[in-house]
C-alpha positions, 0 to 999 in steps of 0.5 A: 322262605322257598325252598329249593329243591333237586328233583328226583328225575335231575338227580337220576341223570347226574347222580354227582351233583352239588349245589351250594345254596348261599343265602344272604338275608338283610344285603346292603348293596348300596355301600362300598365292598372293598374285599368284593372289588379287590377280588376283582382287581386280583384275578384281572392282574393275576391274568395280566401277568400270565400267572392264572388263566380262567379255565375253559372248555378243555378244563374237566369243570368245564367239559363236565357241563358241556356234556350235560348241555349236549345230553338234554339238546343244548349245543354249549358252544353256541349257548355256553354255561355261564363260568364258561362265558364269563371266562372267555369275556375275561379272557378275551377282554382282561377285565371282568364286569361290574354290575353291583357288589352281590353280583360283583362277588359271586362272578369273582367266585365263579370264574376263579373256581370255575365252577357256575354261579348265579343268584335269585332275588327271593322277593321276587320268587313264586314259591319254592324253586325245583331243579328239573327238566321243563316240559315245554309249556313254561315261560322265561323271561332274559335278564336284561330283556324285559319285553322277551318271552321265551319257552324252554324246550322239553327235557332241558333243565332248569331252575323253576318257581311256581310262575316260571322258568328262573334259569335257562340251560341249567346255568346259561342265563338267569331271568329277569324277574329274579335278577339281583340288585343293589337294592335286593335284600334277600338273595340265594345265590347258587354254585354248582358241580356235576362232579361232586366226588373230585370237585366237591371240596373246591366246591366248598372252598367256593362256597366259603369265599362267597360268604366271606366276601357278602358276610360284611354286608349283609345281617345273615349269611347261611351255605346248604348244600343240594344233592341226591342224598339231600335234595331240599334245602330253605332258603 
């Protein structure tokens, strides 16, 4: 079982970070999720009726990563974090995507929250996983681009296993050998805050709902948290 780790330098540049680490062990992905897909369908009506609206780059969850990006060298108005994204699909669009229930979930989670989230296929991850600045040599290769390789640049954070880079931008986007499937059985999915003393219990909240909605699905679910009190946590 990796475990995941928040590296000291990470934890010195954003000291109220808190990441739920949510693991889900024996996933079904191949059966209906009904709670999943309501969950969806109640955000996208909630929007429709102009009774909730996705936070966006004007809301403190928001604006916390954008200076976070800008810190290490990322314009976040060009590569945007991924809640950010994902609530202006949705907003823009009024529908939210559908890809397989595990994912289904935890961008319903996201963009309710607006708090980032992604998730790690753990039979396909080298090892144990560090948050940490790349230093430029490390190779990622896109969700959905199988055939690209692309090299983080120094001082950007990331998510990296023994053989490379799993997320670019901290949260913009994950990698493709790690991505998640119907067919993936064992996943560690990720929800993130830099603002830990305001954001923390919502964090939670999150953190609870995602297991609540894969808890149906899978043999065994588990929440630990990442900080820089309690950096590692198993997955």
């Amino acid at each position: 079982m990796p475990t995941f780790h928040l590296t000291p330098a990470v934890a010195e540049a954003f000291p109220d970070t808190l990441i739920a680490l949510v693991t889900a062990t024996g996933l079904r992905g191949r059966e209906p999720w009904p709670h999943t897909a309501t969950a969806l369908e109640d955000l996208e009506q909630q929007l429709a009726d102009g009774t909730w609206q996705p936070a966006d780059e004007t809301d403190p969850r928001i604006e916390a990563w954008h200076t976070a990006y800008r810190s290490f060298g990322t314009n976040p108005r060009r590569i945007r974090p991924s809640v950010d994204a994902l609530g202006r699909r949705l907003a823009k669009k009024g529908t939210l995507p559908r890809i397989n229930p595990a994912v289904d979930s935890y961008n319903a989670v996201s963009v309710r929250h607006g708090l980032p989230a992604g998730a790690f296929d753990l039979d396909h991850v080298a090892g144990d996983v560090a948050i940490r600045h790349a230093d430029g040599s490390e190779s990622f290769t896109p969700l959905g681009e199988p055939g690209t390789v692309e090299h983080p640049k120094p001082g950007e954070v990331v998510y990296a296993d023994a053989t490379g880079v799993l997320t670019r931008h901290w949260n913009h986007r994950d990698a493709h050998r790690t991505r998640v499937t119907e067919d993936s059985a064992h996943v560690a999915f990720v929800l993130e805050t830099l603002h830990a003393t305001r954001d923390g219990d919502l964090l939670k909240v999150a953190a609870e709902e995602l297991q609540g909605l894969l808890a149906p699905h899978t043999a065994r679910t588990a929440v630990h948290y990442l900080s820089p009190a309690g950096p590692q946590a198993t997955a």
